[in-house]
Structure formats: structure tokens, C-alpha cells
C-alpha positions in Angstrom: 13.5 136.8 39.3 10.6 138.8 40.5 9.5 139.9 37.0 10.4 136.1 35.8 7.8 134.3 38.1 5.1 137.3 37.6 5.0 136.1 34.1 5.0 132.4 34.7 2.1 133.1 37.4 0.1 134.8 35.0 0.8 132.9 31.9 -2.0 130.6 30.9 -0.5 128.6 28.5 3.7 128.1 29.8 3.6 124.9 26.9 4.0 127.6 24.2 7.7 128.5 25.3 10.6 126.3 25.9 12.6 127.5 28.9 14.6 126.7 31.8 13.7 128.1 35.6 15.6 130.8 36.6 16.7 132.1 33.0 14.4 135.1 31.5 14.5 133.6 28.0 11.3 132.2 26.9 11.7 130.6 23.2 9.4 129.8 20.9 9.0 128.1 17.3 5.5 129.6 16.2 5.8 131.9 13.9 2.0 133.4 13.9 2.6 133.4 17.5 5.5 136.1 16.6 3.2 137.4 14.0 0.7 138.2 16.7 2.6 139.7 19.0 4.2 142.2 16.6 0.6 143.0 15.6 -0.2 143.9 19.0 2.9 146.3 19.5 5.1 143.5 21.6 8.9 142.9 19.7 10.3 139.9 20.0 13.9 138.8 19.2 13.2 136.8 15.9 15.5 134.7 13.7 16.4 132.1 11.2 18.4 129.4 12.1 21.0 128.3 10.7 20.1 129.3 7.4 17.3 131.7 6.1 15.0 128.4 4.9 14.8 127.6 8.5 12.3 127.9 10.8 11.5 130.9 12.9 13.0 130.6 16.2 11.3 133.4 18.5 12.2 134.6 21.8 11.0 137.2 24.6 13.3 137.9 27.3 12.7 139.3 30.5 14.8 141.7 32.5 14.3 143.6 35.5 13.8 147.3 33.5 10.3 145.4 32.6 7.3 147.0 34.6 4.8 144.9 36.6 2.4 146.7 33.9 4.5 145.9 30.9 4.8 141.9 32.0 0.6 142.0 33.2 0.2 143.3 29.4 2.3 140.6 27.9 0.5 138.2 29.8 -2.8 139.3 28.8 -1.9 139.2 25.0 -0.2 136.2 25.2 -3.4 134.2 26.9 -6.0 135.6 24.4 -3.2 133.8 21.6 -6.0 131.8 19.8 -4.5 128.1 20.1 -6.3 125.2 18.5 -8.0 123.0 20.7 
């Protein structure tokens, strides 16, 4: 839980992930949002769902093995994520 509200705290933008309180998943369905993060070294569990035609469904989970430093660097990626305005 400790890890899970240091990344809400920090996160700029929460409306990019669909999520419940309390659960470290954080989902997403933007795939150059997944393109980005694999571009800046950050893996993210990505799929096709149901079939491979589908959309991207993206998700980043996290777990207490995470550092304060690893979840401060996610954050910091994830809020320079150019959105459009």
C-alpha cells in the first residue's frame, strides 16, 4: 500500500489509468503511452484482447519489491508523457 499511494501522490495525470484503490494494477488502453515507456527502459505487461486485432490493453503493477527510487522514476516518466491538450 505504501508503494501504491507514493505513485498516486506523485502521478500528475491518474486519468491515464483505470484502477481501483487499494489494488497495484494500473491499466491502460494507449498504446504510444506503452510505446513510450518501453522506449524509456520501463516494461509493462502488454496484450491483445481477445483476439490479436484488438486493442492494446497495457498494464503496470505495483508490488512491494519496487523501490521508493524505482516508483519516483516511473512517476517522473510517466508525467513528462506528452498528452494533447
Amino acid at each position: 500500500a505504501k508503494n501504491m499511494n507514493l505513485f498516486l501522490k506523485n502521478l500528475s495525470n491518474r486519468s491515464l489509468f483505470v484502477y481501483v484503490q487499494g489494488h497495484p494494477t494500473f491499466n491502460f488502453q494507449n498504446e504510444p503511452l506503452a510505446i513510450y515507456l518501453e522506449e524509456k527502459g520501463i516494461i509493462v505487461t502488454n496484450f491483445r484482447y481477445p483476439t490479436e486485432n484488438d486493442s492494446l490493453m497495457s498494464r503496470i503493477v505495483i508490488s512491494a519489491s519496487h523501490t521508493k527510487e524505482d516508483i519516483l522514476k516511473l512517476c517522473n516518466i510517466l508525467n513528462s508523457f506528452p498528452t494533447k491538450s
